[in-house]
SEMARNU-793375 format. One line per 3 residues: number of its first residue (from 1); their letters; for each residue x, y, z of N, C-alpha, C. Coordinates in pm, whole numbers, plus 32768, in hexadecimal, padded with zeros to 4 digits. Atoms other than C-alpha are relative to their C-alpha. Layout:
N
NUM> a> X Y Z X Y Z X Y Z ~ ...
This chain:
278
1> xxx> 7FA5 8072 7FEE 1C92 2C0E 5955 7FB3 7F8B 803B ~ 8060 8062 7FA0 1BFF 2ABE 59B4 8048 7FB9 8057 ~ 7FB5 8017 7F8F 1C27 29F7 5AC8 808D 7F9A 800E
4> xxx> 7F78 803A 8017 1D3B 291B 59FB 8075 8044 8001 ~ 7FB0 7FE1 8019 1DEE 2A1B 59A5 8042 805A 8081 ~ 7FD7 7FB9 7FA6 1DE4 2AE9 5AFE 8059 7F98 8074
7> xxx> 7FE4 806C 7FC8 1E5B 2996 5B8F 8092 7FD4 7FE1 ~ 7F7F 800C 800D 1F91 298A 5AC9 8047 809C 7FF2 ~ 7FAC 7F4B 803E 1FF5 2B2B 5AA2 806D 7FDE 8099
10> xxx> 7FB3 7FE3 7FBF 212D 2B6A 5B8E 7FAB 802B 808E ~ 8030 7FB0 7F80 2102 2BAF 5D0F 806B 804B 8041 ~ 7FAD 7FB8 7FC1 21DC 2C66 5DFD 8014 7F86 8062
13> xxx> 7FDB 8049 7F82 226D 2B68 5EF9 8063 8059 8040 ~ 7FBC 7FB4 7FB8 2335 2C88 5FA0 7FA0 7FEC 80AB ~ 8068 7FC0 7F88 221D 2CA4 6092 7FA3 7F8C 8019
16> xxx> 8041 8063 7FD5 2151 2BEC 6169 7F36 800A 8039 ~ 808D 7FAB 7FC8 1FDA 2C81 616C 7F99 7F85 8000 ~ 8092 8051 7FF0 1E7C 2BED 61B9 7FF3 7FC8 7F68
19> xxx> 8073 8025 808A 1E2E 2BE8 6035 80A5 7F91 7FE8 ~ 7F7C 8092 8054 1F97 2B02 5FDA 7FC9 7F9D 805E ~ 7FFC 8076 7F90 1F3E 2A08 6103 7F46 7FE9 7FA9
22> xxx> 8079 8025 8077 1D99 2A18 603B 804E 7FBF 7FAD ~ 7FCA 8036 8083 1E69 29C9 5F12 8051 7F6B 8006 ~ 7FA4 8062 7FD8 1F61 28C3 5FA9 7FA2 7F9E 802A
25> xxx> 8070 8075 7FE1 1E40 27E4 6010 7FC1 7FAF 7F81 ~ 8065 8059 807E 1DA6 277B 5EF3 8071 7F92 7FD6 ~ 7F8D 8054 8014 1EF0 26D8 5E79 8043 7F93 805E
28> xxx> 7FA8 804A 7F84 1F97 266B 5FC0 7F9D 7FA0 8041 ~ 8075 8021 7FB0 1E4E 260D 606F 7FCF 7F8C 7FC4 ~ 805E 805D 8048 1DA9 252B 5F5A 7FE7 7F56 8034
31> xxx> 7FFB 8080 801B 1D4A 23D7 5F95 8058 7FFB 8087 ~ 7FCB 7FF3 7FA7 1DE8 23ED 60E4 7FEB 804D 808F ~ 8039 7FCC 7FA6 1D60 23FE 6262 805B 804C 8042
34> xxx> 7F9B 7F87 7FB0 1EA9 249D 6305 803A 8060 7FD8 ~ 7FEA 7F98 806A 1EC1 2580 61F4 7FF5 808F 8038 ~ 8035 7F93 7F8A 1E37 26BD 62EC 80B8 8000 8023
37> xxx> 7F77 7FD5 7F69 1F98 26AC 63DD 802C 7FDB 7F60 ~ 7F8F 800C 8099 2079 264B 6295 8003 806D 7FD0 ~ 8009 7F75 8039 200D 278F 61CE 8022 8054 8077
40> xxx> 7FE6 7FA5 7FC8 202C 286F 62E8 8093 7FC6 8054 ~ 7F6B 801A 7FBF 2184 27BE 6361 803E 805C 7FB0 ~ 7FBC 7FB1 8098 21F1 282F 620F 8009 8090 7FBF
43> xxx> 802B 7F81 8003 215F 2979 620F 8032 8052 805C ~ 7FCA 7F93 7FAE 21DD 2A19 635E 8090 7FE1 8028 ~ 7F78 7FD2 7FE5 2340 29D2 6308 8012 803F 7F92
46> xxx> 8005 7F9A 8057 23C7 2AB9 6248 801A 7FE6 7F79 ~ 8042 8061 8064 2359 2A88 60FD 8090 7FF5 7F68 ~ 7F91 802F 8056 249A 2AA2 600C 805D 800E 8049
49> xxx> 7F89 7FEB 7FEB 25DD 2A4C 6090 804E 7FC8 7FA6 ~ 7FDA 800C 8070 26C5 2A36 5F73 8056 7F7B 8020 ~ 7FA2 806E 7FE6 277B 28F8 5F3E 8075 801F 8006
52> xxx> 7F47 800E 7FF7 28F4 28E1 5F9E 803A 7FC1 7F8A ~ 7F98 8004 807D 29B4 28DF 5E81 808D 7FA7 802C ~ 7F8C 8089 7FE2 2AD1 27B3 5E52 8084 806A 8018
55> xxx> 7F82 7FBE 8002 2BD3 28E1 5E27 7FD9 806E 80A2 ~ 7FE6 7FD2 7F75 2B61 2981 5F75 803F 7F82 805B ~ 7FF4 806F 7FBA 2B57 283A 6017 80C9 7FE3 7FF8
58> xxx> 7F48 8004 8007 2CDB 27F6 5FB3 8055 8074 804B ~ 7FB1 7F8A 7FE6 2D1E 2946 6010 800C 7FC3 80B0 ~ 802A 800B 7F67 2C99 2904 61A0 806C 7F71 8025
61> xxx> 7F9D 80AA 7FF0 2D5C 2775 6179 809F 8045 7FFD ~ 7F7C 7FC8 8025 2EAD 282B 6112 800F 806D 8087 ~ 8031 7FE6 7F6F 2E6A 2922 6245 8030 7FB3 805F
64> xxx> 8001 8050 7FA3 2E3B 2834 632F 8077 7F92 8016 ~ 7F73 8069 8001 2F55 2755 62DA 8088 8073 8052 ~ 7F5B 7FB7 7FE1 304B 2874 62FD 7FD3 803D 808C
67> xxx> 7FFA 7FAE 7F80 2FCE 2905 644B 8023 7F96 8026 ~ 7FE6 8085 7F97 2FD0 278A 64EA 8095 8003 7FCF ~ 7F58 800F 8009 3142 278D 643A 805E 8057 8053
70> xxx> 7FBB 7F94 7FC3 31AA 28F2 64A6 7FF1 7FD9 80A6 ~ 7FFD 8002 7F7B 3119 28AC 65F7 807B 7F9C 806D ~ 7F9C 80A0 7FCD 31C2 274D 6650 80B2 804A 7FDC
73> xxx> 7F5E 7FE9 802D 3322 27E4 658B 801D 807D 8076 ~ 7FD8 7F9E 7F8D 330B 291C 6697 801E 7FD5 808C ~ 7FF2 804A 7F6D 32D1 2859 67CC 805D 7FB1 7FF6
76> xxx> 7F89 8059 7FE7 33E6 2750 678A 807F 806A 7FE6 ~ 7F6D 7F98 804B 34ED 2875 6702 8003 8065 806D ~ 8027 7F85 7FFA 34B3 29D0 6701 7FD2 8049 80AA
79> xxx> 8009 7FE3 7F73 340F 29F3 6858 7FDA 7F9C 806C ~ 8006 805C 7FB8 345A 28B0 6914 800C 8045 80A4 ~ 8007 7FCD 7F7B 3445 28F5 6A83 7FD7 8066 8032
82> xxx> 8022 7F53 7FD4 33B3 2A29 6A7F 7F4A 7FF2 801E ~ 807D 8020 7FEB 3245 2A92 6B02 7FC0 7FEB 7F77 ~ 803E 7FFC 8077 31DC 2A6C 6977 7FE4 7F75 7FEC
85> xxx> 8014 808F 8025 3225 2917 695A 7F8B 7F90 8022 ~ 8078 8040 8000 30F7 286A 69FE 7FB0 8009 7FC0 ~ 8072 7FCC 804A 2FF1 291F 694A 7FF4 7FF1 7F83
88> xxx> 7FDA 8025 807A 3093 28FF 67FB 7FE3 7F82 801D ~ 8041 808A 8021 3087 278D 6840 7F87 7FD9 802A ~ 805D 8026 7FC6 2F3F 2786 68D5 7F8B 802C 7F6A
91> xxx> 8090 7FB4 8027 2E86 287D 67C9 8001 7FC0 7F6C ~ 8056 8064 806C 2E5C 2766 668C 7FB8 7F8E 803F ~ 804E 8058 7FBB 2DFB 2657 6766 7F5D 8038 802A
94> xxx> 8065 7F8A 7FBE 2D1A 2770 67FF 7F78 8009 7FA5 ~ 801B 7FF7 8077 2CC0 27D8 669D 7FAD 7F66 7FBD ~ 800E 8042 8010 2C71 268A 6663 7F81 7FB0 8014
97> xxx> 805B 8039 7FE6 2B9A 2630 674A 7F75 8053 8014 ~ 8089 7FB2 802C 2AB1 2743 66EB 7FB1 8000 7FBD ~ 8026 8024 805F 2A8C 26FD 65D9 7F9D 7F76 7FBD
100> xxx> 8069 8076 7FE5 29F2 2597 6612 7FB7 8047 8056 ~ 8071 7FDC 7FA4 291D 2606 66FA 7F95 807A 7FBE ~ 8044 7FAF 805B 28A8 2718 6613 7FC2 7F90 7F8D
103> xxx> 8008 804E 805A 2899 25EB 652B 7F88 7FAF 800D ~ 8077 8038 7FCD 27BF 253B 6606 7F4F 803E 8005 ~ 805E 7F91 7FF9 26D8 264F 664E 7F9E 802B 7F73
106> xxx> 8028 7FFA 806D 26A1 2696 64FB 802C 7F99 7F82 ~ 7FF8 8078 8077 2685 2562 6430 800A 8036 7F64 ~ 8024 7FE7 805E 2619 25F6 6303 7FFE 8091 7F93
109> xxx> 8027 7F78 8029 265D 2737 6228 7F6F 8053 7FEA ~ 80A3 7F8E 8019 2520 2867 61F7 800E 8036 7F91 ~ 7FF2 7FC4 809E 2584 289D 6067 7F78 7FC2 7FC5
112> xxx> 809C 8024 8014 241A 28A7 5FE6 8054 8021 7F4B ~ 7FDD 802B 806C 24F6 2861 5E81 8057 7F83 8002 ~ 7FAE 805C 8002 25BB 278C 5DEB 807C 8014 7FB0
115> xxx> 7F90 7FC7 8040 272B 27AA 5CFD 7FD6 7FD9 7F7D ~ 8023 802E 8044 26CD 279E 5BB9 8060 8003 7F96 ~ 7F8E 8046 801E 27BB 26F1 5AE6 7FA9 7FD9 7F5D
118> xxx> 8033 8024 8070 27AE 2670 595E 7FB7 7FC3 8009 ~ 8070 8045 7FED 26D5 2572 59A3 7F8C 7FCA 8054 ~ 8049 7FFF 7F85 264A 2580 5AFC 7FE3 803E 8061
121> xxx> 802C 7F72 7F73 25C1 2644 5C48 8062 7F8F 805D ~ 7FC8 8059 7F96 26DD 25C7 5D48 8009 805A 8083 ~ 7FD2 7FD0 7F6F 2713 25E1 5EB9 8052 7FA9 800D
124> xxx> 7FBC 807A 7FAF 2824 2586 5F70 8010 7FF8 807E ~ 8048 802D 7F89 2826 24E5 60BF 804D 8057 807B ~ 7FEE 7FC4 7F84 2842 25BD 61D1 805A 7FD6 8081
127> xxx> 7FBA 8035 7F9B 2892 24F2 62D4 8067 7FA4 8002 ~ 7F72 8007 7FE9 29B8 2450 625B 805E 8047 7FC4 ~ 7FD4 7F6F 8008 2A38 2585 6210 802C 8019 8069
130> xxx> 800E 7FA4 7F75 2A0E 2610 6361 8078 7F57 8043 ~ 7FDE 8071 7FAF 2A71 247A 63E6 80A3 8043 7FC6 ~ 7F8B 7FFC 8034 2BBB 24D4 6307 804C 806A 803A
133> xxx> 7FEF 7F9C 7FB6 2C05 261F 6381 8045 7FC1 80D5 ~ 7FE6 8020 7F8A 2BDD 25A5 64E6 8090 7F93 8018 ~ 7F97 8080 7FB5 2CDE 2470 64E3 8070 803B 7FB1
136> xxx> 7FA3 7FD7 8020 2DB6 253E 6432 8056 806A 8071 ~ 7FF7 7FA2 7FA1 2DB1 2619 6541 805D 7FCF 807D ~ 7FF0 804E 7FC7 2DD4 2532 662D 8078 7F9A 7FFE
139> xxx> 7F9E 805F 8007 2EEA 2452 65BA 8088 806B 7FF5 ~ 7FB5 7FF4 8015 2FB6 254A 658A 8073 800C 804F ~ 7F9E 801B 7F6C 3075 253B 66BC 8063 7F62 8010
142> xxx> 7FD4 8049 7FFC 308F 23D5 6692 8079 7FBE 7F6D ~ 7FA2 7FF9 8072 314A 23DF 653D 8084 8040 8010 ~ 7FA1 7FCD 7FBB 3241 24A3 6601 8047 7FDC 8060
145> xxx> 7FCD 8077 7F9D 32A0 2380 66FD 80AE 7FEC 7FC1 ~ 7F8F 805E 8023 33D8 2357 6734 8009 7F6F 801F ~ 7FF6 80B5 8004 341A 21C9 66E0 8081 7FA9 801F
148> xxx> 7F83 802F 8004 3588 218C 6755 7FE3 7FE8 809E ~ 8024 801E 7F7A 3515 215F 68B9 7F67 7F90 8038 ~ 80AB 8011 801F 33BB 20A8 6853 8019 7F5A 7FDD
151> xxx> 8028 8094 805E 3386 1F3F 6810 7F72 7FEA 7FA2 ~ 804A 801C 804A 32B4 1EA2 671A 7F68 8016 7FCD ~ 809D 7FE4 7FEE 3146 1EE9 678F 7FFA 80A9 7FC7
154> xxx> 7FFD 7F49 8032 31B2 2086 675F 8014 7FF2 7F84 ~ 7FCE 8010 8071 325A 2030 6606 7F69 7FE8 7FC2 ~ 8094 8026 8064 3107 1F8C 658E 7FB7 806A 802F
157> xxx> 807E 7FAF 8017 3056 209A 6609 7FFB 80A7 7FD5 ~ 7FE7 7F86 8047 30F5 21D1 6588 7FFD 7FD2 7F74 ~ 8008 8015 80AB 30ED 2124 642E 7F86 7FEC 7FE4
160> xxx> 809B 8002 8031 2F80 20D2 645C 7FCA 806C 7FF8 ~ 802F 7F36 7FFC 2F47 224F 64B9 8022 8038 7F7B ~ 7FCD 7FD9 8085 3029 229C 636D 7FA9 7FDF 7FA1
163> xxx> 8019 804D 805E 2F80 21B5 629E 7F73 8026 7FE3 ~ 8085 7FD2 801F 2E15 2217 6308 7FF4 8085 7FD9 ~ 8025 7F56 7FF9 2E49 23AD 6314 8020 800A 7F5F
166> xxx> 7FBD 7FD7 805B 2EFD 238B 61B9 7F61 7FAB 7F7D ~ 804A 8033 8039 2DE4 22A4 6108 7F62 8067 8008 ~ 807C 7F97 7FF1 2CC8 239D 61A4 8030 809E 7FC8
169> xxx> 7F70 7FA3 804D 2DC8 24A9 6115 7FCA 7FFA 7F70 ~ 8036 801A 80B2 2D77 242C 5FA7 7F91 7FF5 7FEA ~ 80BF 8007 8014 2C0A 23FC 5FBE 7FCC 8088 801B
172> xxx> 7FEC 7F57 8007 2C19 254A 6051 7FEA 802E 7F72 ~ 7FB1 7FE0 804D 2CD8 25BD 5F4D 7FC3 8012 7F82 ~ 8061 8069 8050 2C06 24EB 5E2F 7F6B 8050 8017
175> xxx> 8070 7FE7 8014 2ABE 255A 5EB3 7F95 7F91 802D ~ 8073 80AA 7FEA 2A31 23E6 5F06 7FE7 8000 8094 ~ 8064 8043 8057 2956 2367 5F55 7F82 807E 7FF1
178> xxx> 807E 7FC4 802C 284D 23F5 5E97 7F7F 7FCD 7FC7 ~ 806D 8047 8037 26E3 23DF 5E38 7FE4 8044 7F77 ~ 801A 7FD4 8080 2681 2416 5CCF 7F76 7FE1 7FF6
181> xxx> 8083 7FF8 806D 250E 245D 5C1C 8038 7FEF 7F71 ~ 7FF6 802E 80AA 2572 23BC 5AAB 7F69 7FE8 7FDD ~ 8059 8031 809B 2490 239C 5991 7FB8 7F83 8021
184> xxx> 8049 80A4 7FF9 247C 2212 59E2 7FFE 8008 8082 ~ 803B 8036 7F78 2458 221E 5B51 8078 8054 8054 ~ 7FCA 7FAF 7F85 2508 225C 5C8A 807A 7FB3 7FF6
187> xxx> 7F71 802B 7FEC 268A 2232 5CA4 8031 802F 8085 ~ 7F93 7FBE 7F8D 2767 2247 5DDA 8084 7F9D 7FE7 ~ 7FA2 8023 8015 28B5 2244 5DA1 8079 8002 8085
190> xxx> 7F70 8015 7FA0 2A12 2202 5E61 7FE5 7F6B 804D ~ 802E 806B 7F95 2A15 2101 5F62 7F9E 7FB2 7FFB ~ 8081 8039 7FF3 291C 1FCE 5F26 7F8E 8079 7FB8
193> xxx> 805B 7FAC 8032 2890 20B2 5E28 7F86 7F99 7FA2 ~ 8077 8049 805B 2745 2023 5D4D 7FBE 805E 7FAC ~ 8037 7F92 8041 2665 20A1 5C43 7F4E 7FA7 801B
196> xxx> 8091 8035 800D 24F1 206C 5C74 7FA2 8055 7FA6 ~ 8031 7FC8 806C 241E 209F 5B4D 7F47 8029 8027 ~ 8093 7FEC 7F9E 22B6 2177 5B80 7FB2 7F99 7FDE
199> xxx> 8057 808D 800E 21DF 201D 5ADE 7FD5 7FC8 8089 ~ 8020 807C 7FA0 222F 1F75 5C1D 7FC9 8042 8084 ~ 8026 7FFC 7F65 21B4 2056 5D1A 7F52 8032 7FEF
202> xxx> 806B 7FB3 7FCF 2030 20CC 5D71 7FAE 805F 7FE1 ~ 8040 7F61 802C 1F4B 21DD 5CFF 7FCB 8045 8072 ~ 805C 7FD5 7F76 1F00 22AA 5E43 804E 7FE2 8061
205> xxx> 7FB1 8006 7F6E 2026 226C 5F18 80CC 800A 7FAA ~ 7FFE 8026 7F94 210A 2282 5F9F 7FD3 808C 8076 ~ 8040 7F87 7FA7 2073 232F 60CF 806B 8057 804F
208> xxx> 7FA2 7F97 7FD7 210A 246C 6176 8076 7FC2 8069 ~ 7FFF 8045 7FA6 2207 240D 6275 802D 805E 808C ~ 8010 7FB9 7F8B 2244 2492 63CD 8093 804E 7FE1
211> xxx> 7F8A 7FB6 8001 2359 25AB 63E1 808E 7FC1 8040 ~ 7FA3 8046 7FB1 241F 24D1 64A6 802C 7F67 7FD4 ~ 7FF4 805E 8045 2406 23A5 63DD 807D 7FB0 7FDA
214> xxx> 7FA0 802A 8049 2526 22B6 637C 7FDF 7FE7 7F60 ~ 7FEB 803C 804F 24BE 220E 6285 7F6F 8029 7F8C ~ 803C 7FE8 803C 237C 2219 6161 7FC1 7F9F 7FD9
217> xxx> 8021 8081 8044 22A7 2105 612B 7F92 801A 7F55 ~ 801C 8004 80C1 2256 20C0 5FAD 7F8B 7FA2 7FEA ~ 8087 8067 803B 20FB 201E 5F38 8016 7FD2 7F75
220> xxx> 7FAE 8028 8071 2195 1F22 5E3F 7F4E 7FC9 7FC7 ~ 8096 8035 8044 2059 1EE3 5D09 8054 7F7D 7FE0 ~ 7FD2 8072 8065 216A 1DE5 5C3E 807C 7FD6 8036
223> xxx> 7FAD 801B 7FAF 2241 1D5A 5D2A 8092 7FA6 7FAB ~ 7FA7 8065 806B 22EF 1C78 5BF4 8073 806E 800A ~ 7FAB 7F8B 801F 238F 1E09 5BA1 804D 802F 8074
226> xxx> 7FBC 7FC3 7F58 242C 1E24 5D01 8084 7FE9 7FF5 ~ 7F50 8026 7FC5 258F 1E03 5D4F 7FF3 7F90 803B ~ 7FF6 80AD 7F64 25B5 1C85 5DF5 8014 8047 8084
229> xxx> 800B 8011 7F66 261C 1D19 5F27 7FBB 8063 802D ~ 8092 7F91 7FD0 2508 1E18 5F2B 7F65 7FD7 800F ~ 808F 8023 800A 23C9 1D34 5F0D 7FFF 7FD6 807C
232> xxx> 802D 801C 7FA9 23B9 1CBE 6056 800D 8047 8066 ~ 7FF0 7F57 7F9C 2402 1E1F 610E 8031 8067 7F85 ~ 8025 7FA3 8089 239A 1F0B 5FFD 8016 8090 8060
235> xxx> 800C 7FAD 7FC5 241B 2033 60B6 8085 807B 7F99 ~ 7F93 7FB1 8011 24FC 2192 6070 8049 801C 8067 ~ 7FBF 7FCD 7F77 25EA 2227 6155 7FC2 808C 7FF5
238> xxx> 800F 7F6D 7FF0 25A3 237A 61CC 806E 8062 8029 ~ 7F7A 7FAC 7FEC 2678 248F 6231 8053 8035 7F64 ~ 7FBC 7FC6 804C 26B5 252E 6106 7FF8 80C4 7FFC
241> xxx> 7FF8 7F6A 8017 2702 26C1 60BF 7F7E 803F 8002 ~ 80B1 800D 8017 2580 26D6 6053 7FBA 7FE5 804E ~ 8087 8001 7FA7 246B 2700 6118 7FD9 7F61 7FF7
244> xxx> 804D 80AC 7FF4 23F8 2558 615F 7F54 802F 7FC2 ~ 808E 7FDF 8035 2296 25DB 6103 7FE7 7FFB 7F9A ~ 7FC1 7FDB 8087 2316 266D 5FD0 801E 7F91 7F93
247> xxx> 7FEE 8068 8033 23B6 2548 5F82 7F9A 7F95 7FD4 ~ 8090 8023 800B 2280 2479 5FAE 7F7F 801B 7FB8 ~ 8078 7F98 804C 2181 2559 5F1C 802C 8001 7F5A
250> xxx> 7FD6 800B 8076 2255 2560 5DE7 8030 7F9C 7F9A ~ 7FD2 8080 8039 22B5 23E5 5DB0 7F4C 800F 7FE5 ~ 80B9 8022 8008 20F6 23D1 5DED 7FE8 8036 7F4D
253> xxx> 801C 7F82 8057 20F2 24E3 5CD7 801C 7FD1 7F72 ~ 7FDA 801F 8056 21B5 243E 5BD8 7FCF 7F4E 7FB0 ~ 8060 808A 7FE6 2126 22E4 5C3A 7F68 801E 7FB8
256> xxx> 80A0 7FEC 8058 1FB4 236D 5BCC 801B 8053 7F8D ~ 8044 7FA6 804C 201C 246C 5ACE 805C 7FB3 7F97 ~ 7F8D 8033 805A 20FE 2385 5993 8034 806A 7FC3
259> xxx> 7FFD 7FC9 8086 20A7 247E 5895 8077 8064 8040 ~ 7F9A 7FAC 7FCE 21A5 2589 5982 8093 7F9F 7FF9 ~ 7F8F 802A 7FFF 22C7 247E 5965 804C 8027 7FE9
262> xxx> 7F95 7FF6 8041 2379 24D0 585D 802E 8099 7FEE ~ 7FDB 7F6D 8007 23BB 2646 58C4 8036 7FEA 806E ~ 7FC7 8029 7F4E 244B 25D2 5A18 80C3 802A 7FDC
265> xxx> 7F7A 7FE9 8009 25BF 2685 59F9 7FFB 808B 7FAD ~ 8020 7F9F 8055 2541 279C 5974 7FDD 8083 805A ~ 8037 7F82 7F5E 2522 291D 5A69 7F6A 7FF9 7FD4
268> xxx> 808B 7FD5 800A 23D6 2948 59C1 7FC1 7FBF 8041 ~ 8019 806B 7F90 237B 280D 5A59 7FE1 801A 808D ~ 7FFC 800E 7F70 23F3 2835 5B79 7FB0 8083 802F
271> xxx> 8059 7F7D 7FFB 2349 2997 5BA1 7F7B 7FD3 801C ~ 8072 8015 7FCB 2217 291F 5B65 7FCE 7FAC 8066 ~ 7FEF 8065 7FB7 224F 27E3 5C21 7FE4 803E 80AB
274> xxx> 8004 7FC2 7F9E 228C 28A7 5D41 7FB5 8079 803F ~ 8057 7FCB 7FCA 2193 299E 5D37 7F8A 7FDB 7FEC ~ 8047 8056 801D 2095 287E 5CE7 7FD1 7FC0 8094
277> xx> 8016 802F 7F8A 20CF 280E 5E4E 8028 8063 8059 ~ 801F 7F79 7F87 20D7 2958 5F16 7F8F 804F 7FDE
C-alpha cells in the first residue's frame, strides 16, 4: 500500500493511542506553530462523541417544558401550602441556573464529527442550545405571575419572558443556528445567517483555536467574495456541537483540498474526512 493510499484507508477514532495523535499531526499541525497544544486538545477528549440528533434534542425541549409546567401547575394547585411547594417552585429556576453555568463552563461541544446531511457536514450550536434550555428554565416561574395585582413593568416582563422562552423554543425545535460544509463554501444558517464561498478564504488557515474560544478568525485571500458585513471582521462564531478544532481543521482541509468538494454531504466523505484528521 503506498503512502497515498495508507493516508486515506479508514482509521479507528474510537480510541485515543500514541500512534492516532502520530497520525493527527501531520494534518492538524501543518503550516501551523500552535499546532502541538491544538492536536493534543483534540486528542485527550474523548475522541467520538456522537452528535445529538434534532429528534433527541426535541425530545429533552418537550421534557423540559412539561416539568417547568408540571412543576409551577403543582405548587400553585395541587400542593399549595404544603412543605412541597417551595422546592417545586424553586427546582426549574434551580434547573436553570445549572444549566448556564454548565453552559458557561463548557462553551463548546467534544463531537470529533459532524451530521451528515444531503449536502453537507453540519453542527449545531451548542451553546444556544444549552443558552435555550437554561432561560427556559428559568422563566418559567415568571410566565406563571399572577398579573391582576401587577402593574405594567410585570405585564412587560412576563410577556418578554413568554416571547423570548417561546422564540428559543422554535430554534430549539428547528435546530438553528447551524454551521454547514457545502460544496460552495461555508453556510451558517438561522439568525444573521451567511454563506461564504471556499475562493474567498486562504490556503493554510484557519489556525487551530483555543478550546475555549468564542469566536474563529478567517484568513480572507478575495475579500470582493466576502459577505459585506464580514470583510472587515472576517470571523466565525464558536460554540458549536463539534469539537472548535474539528471545526477549524476541517474548514483548513477543504480550503487546500478543492478536488474533495464535491463529495462534501456524502458518509464516505465524512469517514474519511474524519479519519484524515485523527
Amino acid at each position: 500500500m503506498t503512502s497515498a493510499e495508507k493516508s486515506a484507508a479508514p482509521h479507528s477514532v474510537r480510541r485515543c493511542p500514541s500512534t492516532m495523535y502520530r497520525h493527527l499531526k501531520a494534518p492538524f499541525l501543518r503550516a501551523d506553530s500552535g499546532g502541538r497544544q491544538g492536536g493534543q486538545g483534540l486528542c485527550t477528549l474523548r475522541a467520538v462523541i456522537p452528535i445529538r440528533p434534532l429528534i433527541r434534542t426535541r425530545i429533552i425541549l418537550v421534557l423540559i417544558l412539561t416539568a417547568t409546567l408540571a412543576s409551577q401547575v403543582l405548587a400553585d394547585g395541587v400542593l399549595a401550602d404544603s412543605l412541597w411547594e417551595g422546592p417545586l417552585r424553586a427546582a426549574a429556576p434551580l434547573g436553570g441556573l445549572g444549566v448556564m453555568i454548565y453552559m458557561l463552563i463548557r462553551r463548546s461541544g467534544g463531537a470529533a464529527a459532524f451530521t451528515v446531511t444531503d449536502r453537507a457536514f453540519v453542527t449545531s450550536s451548542h451553546t444556544s442550545r444549552l443558552l435555550g434550555f437554561g432561560l427556559l428554565l428559568l422563566s418559567g416561574r415568571t410566565a406563571f405571575a399572577d398579573l391582576s395585582n401587577h402593574g405594567l413593568g410585570a405585564r412587560l416582563l412576563v410577556t418578554a419572558s413568554v416571547a423570548c422562552g417561546t422564540i428559543f423554543a422554535v430554534m430549539i425545535w428547528c435546530g438553528m443556528p447551524t454551521l454547514e460544509l457545502r460544496a460552495e463554501g461555508i453556510r451558517m444558517s438561522g439568525p444573521g445567517g451567511t454563506d461564504i464561498p471556499w475562493e474567498a478564504l486562504a490556503p493554510g488557515f484557519p489556525r487551530h483555536p483555543a478550546v475555549s474560544s468564542r469566536t474563529l478568525a478567517l484568513t480572507v485571500a478575495r475579500p470582493d467574495l466576502m459577505p459585506a458585513r464580514m470583510r472587515r471582521s472576517p470571523v466565525l462564531p464558536l460554540g458549536w456541537d463539534t469539537h472548535p478544532q474539528l471545526v477549524a481543521a476541517a474548514i483548513r482541509w477543504y480550503v487546500d483540498h478543492p478536488e474533495d468538494r464535491a463529495r462534501i454531504g456524502t458518509q464516505a466523505e465524512h469517514d474519511r474526512l474524519v479519519a484524515a484528521l485523527s
